[in-house]
N, C-alpha and C positions, 0 to 999 in steps of 0.2 A: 792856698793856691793848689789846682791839680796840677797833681807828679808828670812828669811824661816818660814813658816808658820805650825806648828802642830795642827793635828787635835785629840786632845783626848776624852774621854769620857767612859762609861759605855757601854757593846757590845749592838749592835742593836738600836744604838742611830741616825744612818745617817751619818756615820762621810766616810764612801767609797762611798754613793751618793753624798756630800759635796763634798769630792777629785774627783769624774768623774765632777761636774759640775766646779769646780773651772779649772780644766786643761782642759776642755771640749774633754772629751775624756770616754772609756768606758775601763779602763784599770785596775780599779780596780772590782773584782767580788764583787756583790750586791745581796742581798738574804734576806729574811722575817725572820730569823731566828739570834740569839746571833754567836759568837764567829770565823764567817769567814776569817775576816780577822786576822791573825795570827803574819808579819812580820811587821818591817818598809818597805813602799813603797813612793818612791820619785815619785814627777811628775811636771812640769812645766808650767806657765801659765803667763799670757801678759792683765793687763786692763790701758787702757789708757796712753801707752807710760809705765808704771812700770810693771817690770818684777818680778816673786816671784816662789818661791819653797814650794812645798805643802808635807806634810810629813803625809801618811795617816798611824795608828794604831789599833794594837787592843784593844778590851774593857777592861777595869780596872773593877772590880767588889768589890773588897776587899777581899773576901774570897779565892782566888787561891789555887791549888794544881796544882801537875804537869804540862801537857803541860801550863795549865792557866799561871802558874805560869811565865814561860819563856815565853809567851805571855805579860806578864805584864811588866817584867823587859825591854822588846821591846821598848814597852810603854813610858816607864820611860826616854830611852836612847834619844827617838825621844824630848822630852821636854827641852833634856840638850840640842841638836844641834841646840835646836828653836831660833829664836827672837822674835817669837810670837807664843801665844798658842789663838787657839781658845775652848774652853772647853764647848762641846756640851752636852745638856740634851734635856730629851725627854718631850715634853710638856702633850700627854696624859698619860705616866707612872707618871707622877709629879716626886718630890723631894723623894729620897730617901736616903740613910746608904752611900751605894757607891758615889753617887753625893756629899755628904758631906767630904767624905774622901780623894776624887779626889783635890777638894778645898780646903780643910786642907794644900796637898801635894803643891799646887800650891800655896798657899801661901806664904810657909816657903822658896819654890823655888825663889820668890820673880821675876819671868817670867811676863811681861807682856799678860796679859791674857784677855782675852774677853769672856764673858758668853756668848754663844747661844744655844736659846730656840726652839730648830728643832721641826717638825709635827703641826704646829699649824694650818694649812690651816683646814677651817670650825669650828674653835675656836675663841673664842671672845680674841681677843690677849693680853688686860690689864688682864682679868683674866686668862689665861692661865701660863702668866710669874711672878704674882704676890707671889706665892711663893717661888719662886729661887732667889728674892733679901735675902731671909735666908743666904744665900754663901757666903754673906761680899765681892762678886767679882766684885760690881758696878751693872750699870746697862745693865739687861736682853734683849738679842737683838734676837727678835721672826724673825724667818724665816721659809720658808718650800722646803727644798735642793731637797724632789724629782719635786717640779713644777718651781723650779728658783727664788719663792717670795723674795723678800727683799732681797737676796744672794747680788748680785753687788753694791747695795748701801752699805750694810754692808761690803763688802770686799777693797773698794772706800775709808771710814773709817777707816778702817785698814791702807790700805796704804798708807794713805795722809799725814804721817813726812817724808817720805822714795822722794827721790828724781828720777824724770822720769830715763828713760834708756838713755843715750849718744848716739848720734845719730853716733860720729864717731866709736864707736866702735862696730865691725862689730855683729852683732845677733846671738845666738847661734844657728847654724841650725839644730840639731841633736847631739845627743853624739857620739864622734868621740872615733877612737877605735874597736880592735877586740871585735865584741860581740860573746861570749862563752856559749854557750846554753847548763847545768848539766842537763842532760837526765834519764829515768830508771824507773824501775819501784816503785813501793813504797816501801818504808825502805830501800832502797840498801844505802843508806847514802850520797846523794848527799846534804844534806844541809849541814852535819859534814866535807862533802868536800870543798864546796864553803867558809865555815868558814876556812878551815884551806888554801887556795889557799886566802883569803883576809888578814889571822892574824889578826881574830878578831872572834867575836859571834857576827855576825851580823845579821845571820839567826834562827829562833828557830828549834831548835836540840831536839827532845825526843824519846824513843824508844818505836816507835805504828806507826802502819803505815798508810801514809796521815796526815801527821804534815803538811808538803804546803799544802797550798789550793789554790794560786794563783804563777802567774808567779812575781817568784821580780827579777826588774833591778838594780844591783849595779856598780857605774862608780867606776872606779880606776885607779892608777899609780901604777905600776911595773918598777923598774930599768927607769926612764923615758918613761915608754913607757903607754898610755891608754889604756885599755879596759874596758870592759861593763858584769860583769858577768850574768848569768840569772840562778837562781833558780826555777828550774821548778815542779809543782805535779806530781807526780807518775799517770802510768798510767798502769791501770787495765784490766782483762778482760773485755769486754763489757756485758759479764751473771755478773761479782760482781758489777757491777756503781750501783746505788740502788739510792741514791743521788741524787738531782738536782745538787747541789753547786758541788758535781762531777762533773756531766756532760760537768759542764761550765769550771771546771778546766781543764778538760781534752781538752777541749776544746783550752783553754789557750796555754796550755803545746805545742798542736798542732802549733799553731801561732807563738809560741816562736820557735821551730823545723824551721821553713819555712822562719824567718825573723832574724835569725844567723849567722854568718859567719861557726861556726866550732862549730860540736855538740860535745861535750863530754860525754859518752853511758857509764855508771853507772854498771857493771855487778857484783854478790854475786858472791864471789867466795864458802860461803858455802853453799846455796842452788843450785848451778850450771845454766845454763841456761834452761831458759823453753819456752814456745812456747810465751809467750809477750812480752820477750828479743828478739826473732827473728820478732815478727809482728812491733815494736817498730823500730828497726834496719832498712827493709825493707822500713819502711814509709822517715829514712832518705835516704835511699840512693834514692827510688822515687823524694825526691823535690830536689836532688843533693848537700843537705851538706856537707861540708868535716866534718870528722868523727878522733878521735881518741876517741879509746876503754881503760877505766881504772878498773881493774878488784878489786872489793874492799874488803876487810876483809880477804886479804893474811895472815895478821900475826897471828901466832899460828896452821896453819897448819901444817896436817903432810906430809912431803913426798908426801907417796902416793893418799892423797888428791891433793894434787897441780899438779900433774902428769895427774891424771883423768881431772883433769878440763883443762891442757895444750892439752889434745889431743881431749876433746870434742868441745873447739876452733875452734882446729884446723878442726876437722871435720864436725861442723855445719854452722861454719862463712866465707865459702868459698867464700861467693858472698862479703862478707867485707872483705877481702884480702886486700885492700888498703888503710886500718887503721894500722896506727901505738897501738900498744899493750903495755898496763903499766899493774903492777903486785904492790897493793898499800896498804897502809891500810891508810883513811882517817881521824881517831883518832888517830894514835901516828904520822902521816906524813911522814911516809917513801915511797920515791918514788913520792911522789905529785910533788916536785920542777922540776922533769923532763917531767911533762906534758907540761910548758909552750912551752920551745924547737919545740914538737909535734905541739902542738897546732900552731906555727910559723912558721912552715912549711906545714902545712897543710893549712893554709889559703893565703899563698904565693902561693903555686901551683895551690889554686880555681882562685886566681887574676892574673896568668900568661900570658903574650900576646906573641907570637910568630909569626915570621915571615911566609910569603906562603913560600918563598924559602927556608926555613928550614925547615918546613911542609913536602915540597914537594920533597927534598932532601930524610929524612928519608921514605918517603912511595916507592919513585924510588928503594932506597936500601934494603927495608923490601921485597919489589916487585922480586926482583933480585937473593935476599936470595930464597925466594920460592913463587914462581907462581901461581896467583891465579885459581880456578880449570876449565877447558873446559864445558860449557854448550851448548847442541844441535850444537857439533862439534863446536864450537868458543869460544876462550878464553875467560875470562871476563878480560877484560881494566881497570886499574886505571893508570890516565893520574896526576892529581893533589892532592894537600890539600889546603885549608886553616882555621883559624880558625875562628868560627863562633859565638862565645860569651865566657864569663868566669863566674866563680862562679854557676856551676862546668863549665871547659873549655869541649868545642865542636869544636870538628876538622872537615868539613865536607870536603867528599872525592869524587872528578868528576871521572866518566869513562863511561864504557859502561856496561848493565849487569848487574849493581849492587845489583838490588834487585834479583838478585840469590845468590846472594855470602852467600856462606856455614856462619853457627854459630861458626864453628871450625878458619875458618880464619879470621872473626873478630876478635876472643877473640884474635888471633896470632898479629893482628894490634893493636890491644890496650895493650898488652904485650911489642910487641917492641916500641911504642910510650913514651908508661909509663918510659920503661927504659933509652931511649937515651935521652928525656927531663927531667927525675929526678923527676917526676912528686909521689908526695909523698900526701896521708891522704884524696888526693879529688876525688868522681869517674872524670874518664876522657869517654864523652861521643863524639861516631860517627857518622855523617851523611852520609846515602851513595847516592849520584845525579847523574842521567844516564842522556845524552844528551849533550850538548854547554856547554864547558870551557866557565865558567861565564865571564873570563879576557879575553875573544878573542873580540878582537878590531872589529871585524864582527858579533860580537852576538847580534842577534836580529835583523840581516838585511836583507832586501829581497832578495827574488832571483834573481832580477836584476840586485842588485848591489854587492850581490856575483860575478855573472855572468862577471859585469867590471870588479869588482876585479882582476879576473882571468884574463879578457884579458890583463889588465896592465900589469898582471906578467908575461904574455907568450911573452908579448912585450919589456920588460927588457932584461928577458933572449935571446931572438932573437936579439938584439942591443948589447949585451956583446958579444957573438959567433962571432958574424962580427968584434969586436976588434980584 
C-alpha cells in the first residue's frame, strides 16, 4: 500500500514548495506571503523504487476565524488520512505559540510525525534547529525545500520501513476517469458544488469571494464508475486581479479549462450573467471542451426572476447552444444528481469515432436536402467526410470551392451533423479541403501515371465491348 505523507505546519512555512519538490512538479501555487494555500491538495511521487502520496495543507495558526478557520479544519482532516506527518517550521521565524500547539495536537494524534526545520540555507544548522527540540517531537531534521537541500535524504528516511513498489503490478500512469473541470466566476459556489457532487466538505466553502486559490484535483468513485473532480479559482476581470497569487490562480484555472474532459460553467442565477460569464464561456468553447452549463442559486426565486434569467440564456448563450442546461442550487442539492447524466454524455460525444462511410453518407444527404450555393457560375462540390480527431470531434469535408462556402451553410452542416449523430454537450468542429479525395488510390501521383492509369481503363473498357 502507498504511504501517504502530510505536510502540516504554520502558513508560510514551505510546506507547497515542500509538495512541488517532493512530486517534482509545480502544481501547487507558491507565494512569499501566509495563507495560500487553502485546500487539501494530493500529489504523487516515485524515490527509489517506493512510491508515496503527498498531502499538501494550509497553515494552522491557532487563532482562526472564519475562512481560517475551514482552512484549518482542512488541515486537521489531511492528518487523519496520513501515515505520516511531516510537521514543518520555519527556521528564521524560530519557535512560536502556533508551533507549539500544532505539536500539542500531534501528539495526542499519536501520528507518526517528523519535525522539519525548513529555510535554514545560510544558517549554521545546529543553531538554527536547536530550539525546536522544545516540541518533545524527536529530533529536528534542517532542510531548505526551495533549493532541494537535505530534502531526498530526508524523505529516503521516511520511507525506508515502507516496502519498494512491485514490479508486477503495473504503475499508476495517470488518474484514470472523467476529469470534470467546476468553472465560473467567484462566489458563484462552485466549491459548495464540488462538495456536494463528492458528499463530503472536502473543499473550503465560505461566503467572500476567491476562497480557492488554487486548482484541487479530487479522484472518486461514483456508482463504479472514476472520475477526477477539479475545483477551480474564480476568475475575474483582468482591471480587478490586483494580486500576484491571482494572477497565477487564474492562471491555474486556465490549465485546468484546457486539460479536462468536460467543463462544468458555474452561472448566479441571482446576479444574472455578465460579460466574464461570456469571456469565461468563450475561452471554453476555443480550446473545444464539452461543456455543460449549471445555473446556481435557483432556489427561493421568484417566478419572474427565473423567467428573466431563462430568456437572458436564451439570448446571450447562443454560440453555447450545445450544452446541455441544469437549473440547481448547490447548498440544499437539488438538481445536482442530474449533472452526472450531462456530464456522461457530453464527454461520450467529445470521444466519439465514426465511420467515413457514415460521414459521408450523411453530408451526400444533407447535400441533397439542399445544395450548396453557385459561386462565379459553378456549384461548390462536397464529394466526402471523414473524421479528423476527437475531444472536441472534427469532421473534415473534401470538395471543390470550399473556402467559399457561405457561414449560413456551415452552421446548416453542423446542425444536420449534430442531429443525426446525437452528438450532445461537445462543440463539433469542420474542416473544409478543396482539391484530391485524400482516399483516391491515385492521389499524389504523377501525370504520367495518371496518364496509364487512363490508358489501362480505356483498354478494359475496349476488351469488354468486343465480348
Amino acid at each position: 500500500m502507498t504511504p501517504v505523507i502530510a505536510l502540516v505546519g504554520r502558513p508560510n512555512v514551505g510546506k507547497s514548495t515542500l509538495f512541488n519538490r517532493l512530486t517534482r512538479s509545480r502544481d501547487a501555487l507558491v507565494a512569499d506571503f501566509p495563507g495560500l494555500t487553502r485546500d487539501r491538495k494530493y500529489g504523487n511521487g516515485l524515490l527509489g523504487g517506493k512510491a508515496y502520496t503527498v498531502i499538501d495543507t494550509g497553515g494552522i495558526s491557532g487563532d482562526e476565524e472564519g475562512i481560517d478557520a475551514a482552512m484549518a479544519e482542512q488541515s486537521l482532516a489531511a492528518i487523519d488520512e496520513a501515515d505520516i506527518v511531516l510537521f514543518l517550521v520555519d527556521a528564521r521565524a524560530g519557535l512560536n505559540v502556533a508551533d507549539e500547539a500544532i505539536a500539542n495536537h500531534l501528539r495526542v494524534n499519536q501520528k507518526k510525525t517528523w519535525l522539519v526545520v525548513n529555510k535554514t540555507d545560510g544558517l549554521d544548522e545546529p543553531s538554527a534547529v536547536a530550539e525546536f527540540w522544545e516540541l518533545g517531537l524527536g529530533e529536528p531534521r534542517p532542510i531548505a525545500a526551495a533549493h532541494g537541500r537535505n530534502v531526498t535524504a530526508l524523505i529516503e528516511e521516511v520511507l525506508e520501513p515502507f516496502p519498494e513498489r512491485d514490479e508486477s503490478i503495473p504503475a499508476d500512469t495517470g488518474t484514470k476517469g472523467i476529469r470534470i473541470g467546476v468553472i465560473g466566476r467567484p462566489n458563484v459556489g462552485k466549491s459548495t458544488l464540488v462538495n456536494r457532487l463528492l458528499g463530503e466538505e472536502r473543499v473550503v466553502v465560505f461566503d467572500e469571494a476567491g476562497t480557492t486559490r488554487d486548482a484541487i484535483e479530487i479522484p472518486f468513485e461514483r456508482r463504479g464508475k472514476p472520475y477526477v473532480l477539479v475545483d477551480t479559482a474564480g476568475v475575474r476581470r483582468r482591471k480587478n486581479v490586483r494580486e500576484i497569487a491571482e494572477k497565477f490562480s487564474i492562471i491555474k484555472t486556465l490549465e485546468a479549462i484546457k486539460e479536462c474532459h468536460v467543463a462544468v460553467m458555474v452561472l448566479d442565477a441571482r446576479t444574472g450573467l455578465v460579460e466574464q460569464d461570456l469571456h469565461l464561456l468563450d475561452y471554453v468553447l476555443t480550446t473545444g471542451r464539452a461543456l455543460v452549463l449549471a445555473v446556481n442559486k435557483w432556489d427561493g426565486l421568484e417566478q419572474e426572476a427565473r423567467d428573466r434569467m431563462r430568456t437572458e440564456i436564451k439570448r446571450r448563450l447562443g454560440f453555447a447552444d450545445y450544452a446541455e442546461l441544469h437549473f440547481i442550487s448547490a447548498l440544499h442539492g437539488t438538481g445536482v444528481g442530474d449533472l452526472y447524466p450531462s456530464i456522461e454524455r457530453a464527454f461520450d460525444s467529445a470521444n466519439s469515432h465514426w465511420s467515413t462511410n457514415r460521414l459521408t453518407t450523411i453530408l451526400q444527404d444533407a447535400v441533397e436536402q439542399h445544395q450548396p450555393p453557385m459561386v462565379n457560375g459553378r456549384r461548390i462540390k462536397l464529394r466526402m467526410a471523414h473524421q479528423g480527431g476527437s475531444n472536441p470531434p472534427i469532421i473534415v469535408v473534401h470538395g471543390n470551392q470550399t473556402g467559399s462556402l457561405p457561414e449560413a451553410y456551415r452552421r446548416y452542416l453542423t446542425n444536420t451533423f449534430r442531429k443525426v449523430l446525437k452528438v450532445r454537450g461537445t462543440p463539433l468542429r469542420f474542416e473544409f479541403r478543396s482539391g484530391q479525395n485524400p482516399f483516391d488510390s491515385m492521389a499524389g501521383a504523377s501525370d504520367r501515371e495518371k496518364a496509364k492509369k487512363r490508358e489501362l481503363g480505356r483498354t478494359r473498357e475496349a476488351r469488354k465491348s468486343r465480348r
